[in-house]
C-alpha positions in Angstrom: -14.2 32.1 -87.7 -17.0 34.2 -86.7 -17.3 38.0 -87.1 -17.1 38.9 -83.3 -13.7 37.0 -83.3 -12.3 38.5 -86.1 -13.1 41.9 -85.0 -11.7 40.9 -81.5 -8.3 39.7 -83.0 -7.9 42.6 -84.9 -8.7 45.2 -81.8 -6.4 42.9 -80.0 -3.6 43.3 -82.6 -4.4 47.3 -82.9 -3.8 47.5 -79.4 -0.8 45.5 -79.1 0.6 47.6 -81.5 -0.9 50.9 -79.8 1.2 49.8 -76.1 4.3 48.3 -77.9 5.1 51.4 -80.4 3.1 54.4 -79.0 2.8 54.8 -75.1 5.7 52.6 -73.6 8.1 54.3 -76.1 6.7 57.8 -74.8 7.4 57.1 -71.4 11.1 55.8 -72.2 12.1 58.0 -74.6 10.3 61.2 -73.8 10.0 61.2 -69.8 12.9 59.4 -68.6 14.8 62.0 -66.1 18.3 61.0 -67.1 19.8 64.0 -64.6 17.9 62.5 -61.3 16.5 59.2 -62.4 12.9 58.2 -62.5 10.5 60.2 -64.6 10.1 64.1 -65.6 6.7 65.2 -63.4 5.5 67.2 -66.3 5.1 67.8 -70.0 3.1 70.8 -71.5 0.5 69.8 -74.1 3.1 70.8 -76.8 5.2 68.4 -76.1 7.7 70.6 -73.8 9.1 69.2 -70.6 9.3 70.9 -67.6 12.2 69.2 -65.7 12.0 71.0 -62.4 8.3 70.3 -62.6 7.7 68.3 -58.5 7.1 64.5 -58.6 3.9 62.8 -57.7 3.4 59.7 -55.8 1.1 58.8 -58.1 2.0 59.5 -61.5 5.5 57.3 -60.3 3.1 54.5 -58.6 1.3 54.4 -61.9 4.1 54.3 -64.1 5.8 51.5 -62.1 2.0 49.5 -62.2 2.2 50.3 -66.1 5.9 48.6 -66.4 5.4 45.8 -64.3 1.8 44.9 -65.8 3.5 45.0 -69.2 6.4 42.8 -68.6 3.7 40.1 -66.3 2.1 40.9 -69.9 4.8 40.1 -72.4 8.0 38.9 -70.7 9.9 41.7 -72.5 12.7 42.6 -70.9 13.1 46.2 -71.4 9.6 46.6 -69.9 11.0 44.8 -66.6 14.2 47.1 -66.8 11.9 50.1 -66.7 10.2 48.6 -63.5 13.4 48.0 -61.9 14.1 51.2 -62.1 10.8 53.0 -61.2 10.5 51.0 -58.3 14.0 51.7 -57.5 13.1 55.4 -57.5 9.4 55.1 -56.0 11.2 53.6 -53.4 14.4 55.8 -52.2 11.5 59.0 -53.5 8.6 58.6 -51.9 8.6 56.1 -49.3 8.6 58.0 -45.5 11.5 56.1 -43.1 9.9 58.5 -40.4 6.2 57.3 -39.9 5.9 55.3 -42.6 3.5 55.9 -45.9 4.1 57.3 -49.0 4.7 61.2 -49.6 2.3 63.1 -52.3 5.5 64.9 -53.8 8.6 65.4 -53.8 11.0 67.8 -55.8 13.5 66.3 -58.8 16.2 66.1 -56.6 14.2 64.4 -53.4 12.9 67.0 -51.4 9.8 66.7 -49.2 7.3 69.2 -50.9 4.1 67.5 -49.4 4.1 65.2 -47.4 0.2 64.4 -46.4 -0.3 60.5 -46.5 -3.4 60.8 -49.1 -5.2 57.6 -48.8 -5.6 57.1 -52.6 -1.5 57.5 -53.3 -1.0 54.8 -50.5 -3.4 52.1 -52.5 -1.4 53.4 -55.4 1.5 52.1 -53.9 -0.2 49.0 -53.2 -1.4 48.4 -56.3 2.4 49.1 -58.2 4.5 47.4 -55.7 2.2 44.2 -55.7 2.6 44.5 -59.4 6.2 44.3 -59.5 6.3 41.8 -56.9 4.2 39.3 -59.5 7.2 40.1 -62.2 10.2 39.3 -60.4 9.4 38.0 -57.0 11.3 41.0 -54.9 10.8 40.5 -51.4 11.1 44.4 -50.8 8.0 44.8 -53.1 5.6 42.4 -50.7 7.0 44.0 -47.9 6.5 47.6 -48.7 2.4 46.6 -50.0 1.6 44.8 -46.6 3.5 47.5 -44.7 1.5 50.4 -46.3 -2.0 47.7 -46.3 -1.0 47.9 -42.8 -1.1 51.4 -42.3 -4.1 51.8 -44.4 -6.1 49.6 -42.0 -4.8 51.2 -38.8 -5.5 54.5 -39.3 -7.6 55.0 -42.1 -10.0 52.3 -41.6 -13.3 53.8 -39.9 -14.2 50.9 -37.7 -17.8 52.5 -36.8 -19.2 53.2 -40.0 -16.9 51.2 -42.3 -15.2 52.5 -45.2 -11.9 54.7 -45.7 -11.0 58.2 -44.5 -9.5 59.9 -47.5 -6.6 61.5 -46.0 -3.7 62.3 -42.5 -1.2 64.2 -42.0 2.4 63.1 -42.1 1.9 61.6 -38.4 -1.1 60.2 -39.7 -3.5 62.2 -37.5 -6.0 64.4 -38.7 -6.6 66.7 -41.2 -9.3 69.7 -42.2 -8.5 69.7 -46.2 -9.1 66.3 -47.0 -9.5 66.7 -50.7 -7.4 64.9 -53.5 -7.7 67.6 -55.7 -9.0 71.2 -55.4 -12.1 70.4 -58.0 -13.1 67.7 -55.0 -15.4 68.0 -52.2 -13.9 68.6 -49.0 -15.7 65.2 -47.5 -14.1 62.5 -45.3 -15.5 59.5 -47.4 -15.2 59.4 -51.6 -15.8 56.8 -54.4 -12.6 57.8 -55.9 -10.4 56.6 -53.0 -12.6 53.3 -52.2 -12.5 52.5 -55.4 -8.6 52.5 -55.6 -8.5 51.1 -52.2 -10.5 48.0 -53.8 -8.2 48.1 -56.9 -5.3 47.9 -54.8 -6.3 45.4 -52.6 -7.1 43.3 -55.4 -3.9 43.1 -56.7 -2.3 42.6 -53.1 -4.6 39.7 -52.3 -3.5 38.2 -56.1 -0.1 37.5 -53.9 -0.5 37.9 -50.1 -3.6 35.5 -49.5 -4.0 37.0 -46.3 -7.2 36.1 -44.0 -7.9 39.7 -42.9 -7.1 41.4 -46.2 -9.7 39.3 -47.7 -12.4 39.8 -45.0 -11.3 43.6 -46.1 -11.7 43.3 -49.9 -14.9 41.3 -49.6 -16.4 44.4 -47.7 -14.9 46.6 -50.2 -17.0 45.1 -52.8 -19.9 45.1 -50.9 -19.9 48.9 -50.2 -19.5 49.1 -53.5 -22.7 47.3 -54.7 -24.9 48.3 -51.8 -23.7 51.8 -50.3 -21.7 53.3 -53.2 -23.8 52.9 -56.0 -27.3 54.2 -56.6 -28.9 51.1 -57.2 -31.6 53.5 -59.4 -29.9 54.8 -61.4 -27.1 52.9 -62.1 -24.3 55.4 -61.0 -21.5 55.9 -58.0 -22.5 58.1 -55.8 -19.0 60.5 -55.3 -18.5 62.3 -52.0 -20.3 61.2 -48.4 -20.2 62.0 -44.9 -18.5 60.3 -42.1 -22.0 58.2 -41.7 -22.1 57.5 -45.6 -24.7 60.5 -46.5 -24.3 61.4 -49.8 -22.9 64.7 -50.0 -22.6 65.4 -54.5 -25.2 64.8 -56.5 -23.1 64.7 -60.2 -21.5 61.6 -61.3 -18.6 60.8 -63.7 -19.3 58.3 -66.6 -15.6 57.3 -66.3 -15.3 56.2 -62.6 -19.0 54.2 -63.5 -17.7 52.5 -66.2 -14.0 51.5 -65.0 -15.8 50.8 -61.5 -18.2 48.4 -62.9 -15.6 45.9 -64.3 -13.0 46.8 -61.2 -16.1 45.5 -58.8 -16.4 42.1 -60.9 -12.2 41.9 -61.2 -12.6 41.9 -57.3 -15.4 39.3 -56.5 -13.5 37.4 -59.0 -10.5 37.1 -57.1 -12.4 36.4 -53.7 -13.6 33.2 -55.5 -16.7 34.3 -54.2 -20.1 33.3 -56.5 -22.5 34.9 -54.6 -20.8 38.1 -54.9 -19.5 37.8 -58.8 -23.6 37.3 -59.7 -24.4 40.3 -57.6 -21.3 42.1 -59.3 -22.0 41.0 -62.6 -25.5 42.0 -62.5 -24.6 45.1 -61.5 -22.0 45.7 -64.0 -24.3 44.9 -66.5 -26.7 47.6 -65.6 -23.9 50.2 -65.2 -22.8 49.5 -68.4 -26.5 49.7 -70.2 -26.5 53.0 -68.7 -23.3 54.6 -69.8 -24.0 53.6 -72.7 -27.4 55.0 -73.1 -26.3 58.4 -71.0 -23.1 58.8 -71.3 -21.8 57.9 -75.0 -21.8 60.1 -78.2 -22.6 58.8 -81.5 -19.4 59.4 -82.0 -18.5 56.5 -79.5 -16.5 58.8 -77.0 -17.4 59.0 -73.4 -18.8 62.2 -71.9 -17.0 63.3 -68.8 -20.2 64.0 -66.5 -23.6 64.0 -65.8 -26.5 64.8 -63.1 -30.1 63.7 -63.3 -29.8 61.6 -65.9 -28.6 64.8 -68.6 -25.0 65.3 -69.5 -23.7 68.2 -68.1 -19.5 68.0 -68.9 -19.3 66.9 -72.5 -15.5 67.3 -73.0 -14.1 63.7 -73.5 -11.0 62.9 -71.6 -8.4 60.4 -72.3 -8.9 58.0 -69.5 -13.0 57.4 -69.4 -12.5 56.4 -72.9 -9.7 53.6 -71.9 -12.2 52.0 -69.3 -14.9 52.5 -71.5 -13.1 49.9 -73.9 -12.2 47.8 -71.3 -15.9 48.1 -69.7 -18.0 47.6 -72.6 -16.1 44.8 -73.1 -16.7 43.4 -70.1 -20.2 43.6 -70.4 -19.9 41.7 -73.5 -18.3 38.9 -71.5 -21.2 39.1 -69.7 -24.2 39.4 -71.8 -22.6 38.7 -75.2 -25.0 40.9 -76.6 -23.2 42.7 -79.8 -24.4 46.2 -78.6 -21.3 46.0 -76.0 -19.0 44.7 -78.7 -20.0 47.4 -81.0 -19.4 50.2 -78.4 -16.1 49.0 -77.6 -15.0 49.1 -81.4 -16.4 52.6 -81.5 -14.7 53.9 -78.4 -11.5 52.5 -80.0 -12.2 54.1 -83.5 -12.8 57.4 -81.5 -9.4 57.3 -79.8 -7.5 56.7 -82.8 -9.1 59.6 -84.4 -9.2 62.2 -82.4 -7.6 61.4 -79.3 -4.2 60.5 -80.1 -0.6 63.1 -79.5 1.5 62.9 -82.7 4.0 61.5 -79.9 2.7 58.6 -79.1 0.4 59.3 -76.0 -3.1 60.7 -75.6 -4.4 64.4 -75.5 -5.8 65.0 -72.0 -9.0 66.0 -73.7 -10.8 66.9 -76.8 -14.2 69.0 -76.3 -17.4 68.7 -78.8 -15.7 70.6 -81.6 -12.9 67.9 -81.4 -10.1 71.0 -80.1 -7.5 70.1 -77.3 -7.2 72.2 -74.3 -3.8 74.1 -74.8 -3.3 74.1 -70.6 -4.0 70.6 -70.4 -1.0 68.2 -70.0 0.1 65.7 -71.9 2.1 63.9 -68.8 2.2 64.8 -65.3 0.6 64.6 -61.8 -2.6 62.8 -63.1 -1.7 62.2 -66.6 0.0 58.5 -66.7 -0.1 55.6 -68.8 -2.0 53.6 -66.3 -5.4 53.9 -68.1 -4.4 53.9 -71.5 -1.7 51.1 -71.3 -3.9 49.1 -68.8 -6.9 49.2 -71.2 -4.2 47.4 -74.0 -3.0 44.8 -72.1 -6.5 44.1 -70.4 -8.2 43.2 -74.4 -4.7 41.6 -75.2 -6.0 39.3 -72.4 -9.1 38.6 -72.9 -8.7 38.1 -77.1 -6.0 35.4 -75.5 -8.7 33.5 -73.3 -11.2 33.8 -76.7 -8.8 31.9 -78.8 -7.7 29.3 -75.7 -11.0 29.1 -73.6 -13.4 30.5 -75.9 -14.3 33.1 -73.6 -13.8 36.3 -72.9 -14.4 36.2 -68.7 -10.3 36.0 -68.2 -10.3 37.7 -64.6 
């Protein structure tokens, strides 16, 4: 056995291990709401909970992705009990019987707190209930994805100059703060939202072999590739205009490096070889340049850069997942060791200085390797989609190694 395959069965195994007795068993033991079902919306870096903490659309769309890709995963049957039950509460929670949509929060006990359809929670949905549609066939699942694919390409769709709004009111009409978060820019058009739109769609068209919703993912991965990323220097562009000016200059090392192997996962699915070589190529060079830019000697991945310096060196949980998964890719790719190597690093970094003593992930650690005390360890944006995602995505591609000799297991 050669020494790229040993070190790939043992990541694998590390990994398998890391989902299986570390993050799932957070998530069941630690934020299961036992008083009004689902999961607690928050839990301080210390390890407290805050139980009347509000629920977000996303953090419950993400968990319900997380259960569902791990049962699909490993037919366990606790994992598929935990997705019965998230996507019985996603469902009664978050889903709008008015207009139709998914809310961005509601409190513990169901109340409306905000109820903006946000573009990027409704491909959230998307993504989770197609998810939990592949492990147990529920015909609710499909329909609420195509209902809120639907909805997506109604109203958010901008049929003059292509791409996604980012977000509507309840009524789906418009809106002046259209940001996901207050550190955003307050711009119509993000790569944040396409790229989850893309992620989403994805997924959905894995099921729903629709005729439009591919004509709608294939243009999704060409904005991507042509409009989205700065072909010169190798990184998304983040915030644009209504006509697709670019609006930031900064980019984030993170959404590069999980982009670059969500693009490929996408042309993959379209069965489309002219656009998996363009993908490919491109994911290539994105990766080349995280790595040179973006990484530490440590292995970690910086959090941001601008003109080709670093310029946010804190390293946070989830560029460090898709930094696993997409140097890996890149090795699929090239299978030049240098990807390989960086993978293994990235890993070696997490498990020293990046893991909770309670299973999960600190949010960050800066240069000096110190936490951030009013950081989260669970809540509206801190999930177990990237960390449990990145374990079952190598668990994966090991398997096709050993069966197909190959790591390319899109």
């Amino acid at each position: 056995m050669e020494a790229s395959t040993k070190q790939l069965l043992h990541l694998s195994a590390e990994l398998e291990a890391e989902l299986h007795e570390n993050i799932l068993p957070f998530w069941i033991n630690r934020m299961t709401d036992p008083l009004h079902g689902g999961f607690y919306g928050r839990m301080l870096n210390d390890g407290t909970v805050i139980p009347d903490a509000p629920r977000g659309a996303v953090l419950n769309a993400r968990i319900l992705w997380t259960f569902s890709a791990a049962y699909n995963s490993t037919g366990k049957e606790e994992y598929l009990k935990q997705a019965r039950k998230s996507f019985g509460y996603f469902i009664s929670s978050f889903v709008d019987k008015q207009s139709g949509g998914i809310f961005w929060s509601v409190s513990p006990s169901g109340e409306i707190l905000n109820d903006r359809k946000q573009i990027y929670a409704q491909a959230f949905g998307i993504y989770a209930l197609s998810e939990f549609y592949k492990a147990c066939q529920d015909a609710d699942a499909i329909m609420y994805a195509v209902d809120l694919y639907n909805l997506i390409e109604e109203y958010a769709f901008d049929k003059k100059n292509n791409g996604y709004i980012e977000a509507l009111a309840r009524n789906w009409t418009g809106l002046e703060d259209l940001r996901l978060s207050p550190k955003d820019e307050n711009e119509p058009k993000s790569m944040n939202t396409h790229l989850h739109i893309l992620e989403a769609y994805t997924n959905l068209f894995e099921v729903w072999k629709d005729r439009e919703l591919k004509a709608q993912l294939q243009n999704l991965v060409k904005l991507h590739l042509e409009t989205i990323l700065d072909s010169r220097t190798g990184h998304f562009r983040l915030f644009f205009d209504m006509g697709w000016k670019s609006k930031s200059e900064k980019y984030s090392y993170g959404h590069d490096i999980e982009g670059a192997w969500l693009v490929r996962k996408a042309a993959s699915v379209l069965d489309n070889q002219v656009l998996m070589n363009a993908s490919g190529l491109k994911a290539l060079f994105m990766a080349r340049v995280a790595l040179s830019e973006g990484t530490d000697k440590d292995g970690s991945l910086y959090n941001e850069g601008l003109a080709g310096k670093v310029t946010d060196n804190d390293r946070h949980w989830w560029p460090q997942a898709e930094a696993i998964i997409g140097f890996m890719d890149a090795y699929a790719i090239s299978r030049e060791e240098i990807f390989l190597n960086a993978a293994l690093k990235t890993w070696e970094f997490v498990k020293e200085k990046m893991r909770h003593p309670s299973g999960e992930w600190w949010w960050l650690v800066n240069r000096e390797y110190k936490t951030d005390p009013d950081q989260d360890l669970a809540g509206e944006w801190k999930c177990p989609y990237h960390n449990a995602r990145m374990c079952l995505e190598i668990m994966k591609r090991t398997t096709g190694i050993i069966e197909k000799r190959t790591l390319n297991c899109f």
